[in-house]
C-alpha positions, 0 to 999 in steps of 0.5 A: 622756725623750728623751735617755735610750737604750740602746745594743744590739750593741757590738763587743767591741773598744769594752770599755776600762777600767771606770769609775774615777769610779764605782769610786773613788765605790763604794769610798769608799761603802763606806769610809765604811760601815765607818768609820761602823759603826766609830763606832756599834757599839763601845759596844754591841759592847763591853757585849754581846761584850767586843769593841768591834771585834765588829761592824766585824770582822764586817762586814770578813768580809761584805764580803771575801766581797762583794768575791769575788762583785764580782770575779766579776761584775766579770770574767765575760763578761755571756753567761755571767753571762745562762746563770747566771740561771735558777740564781740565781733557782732559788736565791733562790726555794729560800732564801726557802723554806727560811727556814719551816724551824724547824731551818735559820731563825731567827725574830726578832719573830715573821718567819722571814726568815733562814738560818744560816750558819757562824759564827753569821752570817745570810742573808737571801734578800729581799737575793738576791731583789733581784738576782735580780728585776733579772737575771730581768727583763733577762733576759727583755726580751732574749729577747723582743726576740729573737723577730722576729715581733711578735705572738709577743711578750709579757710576761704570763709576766714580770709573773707571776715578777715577783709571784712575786718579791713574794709570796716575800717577802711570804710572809717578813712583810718587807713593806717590802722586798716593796714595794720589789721592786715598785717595782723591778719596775714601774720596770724594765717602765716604762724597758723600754718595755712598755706598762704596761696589762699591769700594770693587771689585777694592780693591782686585785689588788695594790692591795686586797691592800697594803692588807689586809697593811698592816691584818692586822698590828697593828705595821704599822699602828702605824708608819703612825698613830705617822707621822701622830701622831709625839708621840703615840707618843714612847716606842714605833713613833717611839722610834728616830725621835726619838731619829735626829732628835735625833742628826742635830741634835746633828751640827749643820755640823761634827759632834761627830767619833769620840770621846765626844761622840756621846752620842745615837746611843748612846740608838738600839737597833741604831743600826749597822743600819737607823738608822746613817745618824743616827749618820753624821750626829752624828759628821760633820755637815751636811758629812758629809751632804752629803758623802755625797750627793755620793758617792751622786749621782756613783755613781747618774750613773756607773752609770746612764751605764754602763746606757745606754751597756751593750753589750746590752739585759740587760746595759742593763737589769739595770745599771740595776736594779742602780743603781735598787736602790742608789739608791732603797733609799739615799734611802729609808732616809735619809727614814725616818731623817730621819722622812719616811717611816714606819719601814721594815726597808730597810738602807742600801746600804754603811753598814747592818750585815749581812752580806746586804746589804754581800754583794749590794750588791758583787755588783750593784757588780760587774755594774755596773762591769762594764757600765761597760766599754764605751767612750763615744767609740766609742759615740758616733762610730758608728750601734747600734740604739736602744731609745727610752725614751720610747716604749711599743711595744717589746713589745705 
């Protein structure tokens, strides 16, 4: 961890361009995203809307107003984007709220997790509350650090909004993605240098607490016992499991390409959603695979590049949560696909299907280009003040 550092305080003359690497790999993430719903969706779009292009327009509309928060966040002055913290937090708390009311809501197998929008299009607010947990968190490292006496310091008021981010969503019956804001979050605290004995008390708690949501919920732990025993629940929890592995199979090195050949992905419900990475795989292959993890590395090198060369701590930490949520979230979805990992509701970032995620993914985008802006050559010809990763003392 040694070599990993934040760089603090850069002149405004050190901003060049952004990073065409980590443009041109996030473009083609997305180009490849609506490529593939293009291929998963049209069967099902055309047996339930009459159109085959349903969701790939659909998608193409998410995605222009995504484009519209990059350019924002892609444009704005990282001091202003501070000051508009507290109202995108306020924002996102406010929408996981309003997400209990029968008549603004939508309830699907029994959660509320939606609000409607114009259209007939949704908004899930646990998309926002991943951003908002990343800017919340930066945001309050920068304060701390400045306070420049030491014993005023101290980080009990982040590690509550950060359980308060959790049980928001926690509170949506989206466990899946409630514990991966945690893992966010303990992520963050970690690469910031906190001394993680904060987080040890809210352990004891968190821990007994995980595990008795995992048992309250009977579709909960059927996923964890049809992961231990995958042929014992063939035809249920592992249904769409099965069916993934046998559509990644059939992709065998060169895939079966866009035409009728893709006879698997057809036997996956709601394939364009969190199991679209299986139909990517049928119709490109091993190739495609790995041509997609190339793209995700490159990104994942880009962005965290930006996040330790950012010209302050916020805009150092939140581009890293920003990258980490991007990422992990990818990897994850792909292992739940592949049957690595029980079977989850986490979406992958730039493919899956759904207006709040293509939406908040460009936003994060957006931030992290702009992060990107500062110039390394500069940076490394002249002397910043440094926050060491590999140290644990920078709040105490």
């Amino acid at each position: 961890m040694e070599s990993f550092t934040f760089y603090a305080n850069k002149p405004s003359e050190n901003y060049h361009k952004v990073d065409m690497l980590l443009f041109v790999s996030m473009i083609l993430l997305w180009g490849l995203g609506v490529f593939s719903i293009f291929i998963c969706s049209q069967r099902l779009g055309s047996n339930r809307f009459g159109n085959p292009y349903y969701f790939v327009n659909r998608h193409l509309i998410c995605s222009l107003a995504g484009f519209v928060l990059f350019m924002f966040f892609l444009v704005s002055d990282m001091s202003f984007v501070r000051k508009l913290v507290f109202l995108i937090v306020l924002f996102s708390i406010i929408s996981c709220i309003f997400t209990y009311f029968p008549g603004i809501s939508i309830e699907k197998n029994g959660a509320r997790r939606w609000l409607k929008m114009p259209m007939n299009f949704t908004f899930q607010p646990s998309e926002l509350m991943k951003f908002a947990l990343v800017l919340f968190v930066a945001n309050y490292f920068e304060k701390q650090e400045e306070i420049l006496d030491e014993d005023e310091k101290t980080v009990f008021p982040c590690v509550v909004g950060f359980f308060v981010f959790v049980g928001c969503v926690m509170a949506q019956k989206d466990f899946s993605t409630g514990v991966f804001l945690a893992i966010i979050g303990i992520l963050m605290f970690f690469v910031s240098g906190t001394k993680l004995r904060w987080l040890f008390p809210f352990m004891f708690v968190a821990i007994p607490a995980v595990i008795l949501l995992i048992t309250l919920e009977q579709y909960r732990m059927e996923r964890i016992i049809g992961f231990l025993r995958p042929d014992e629940f063939a035809s249920s929890v592992n249904y769409q499991t099965l069916a993934a592995k046998r559509a990644i199979s059939a992709g065998g090195f060169w895939g079966n390409g866009i035409g009728s050949g893709l006879s698997k992905i057809n036997s996956i419900p709601e394939v364009q959603a969190d199991y679209i990475f299986a139909g990517w795989s049928e119709a490109m292959g091993f190739c495609g695979v790995l041509a997609y993890f190339v793209l995700l590395c490159v990104f994942a090198w880009r962005g965290y590049l930006a996040a330790f060369n950012s010209p302050s701590r916020f805009t150092g930490y939140a581009s890293f949560g920003c990258v980490s949520i991007i990422f992990i979230q990818s990897i994850i979805n792909c292992m739940v696909v592949c049957g690595l990992l029980p079977s989850t509701g986490i979406p992958l970032p730039f493919f899956s299907l759904g207006g709040s995620s293509i939406i908040v993914t460009l936003a994060m985008c957006g931030f992290i280009l702009n992060a990107s802006r500062a110039d390394e050559g500069i940076v490394k010809e002249k002397k910043y003040e440094e926050i060491s990763l590999n140290t644990f003392s920078v709040l105490k």
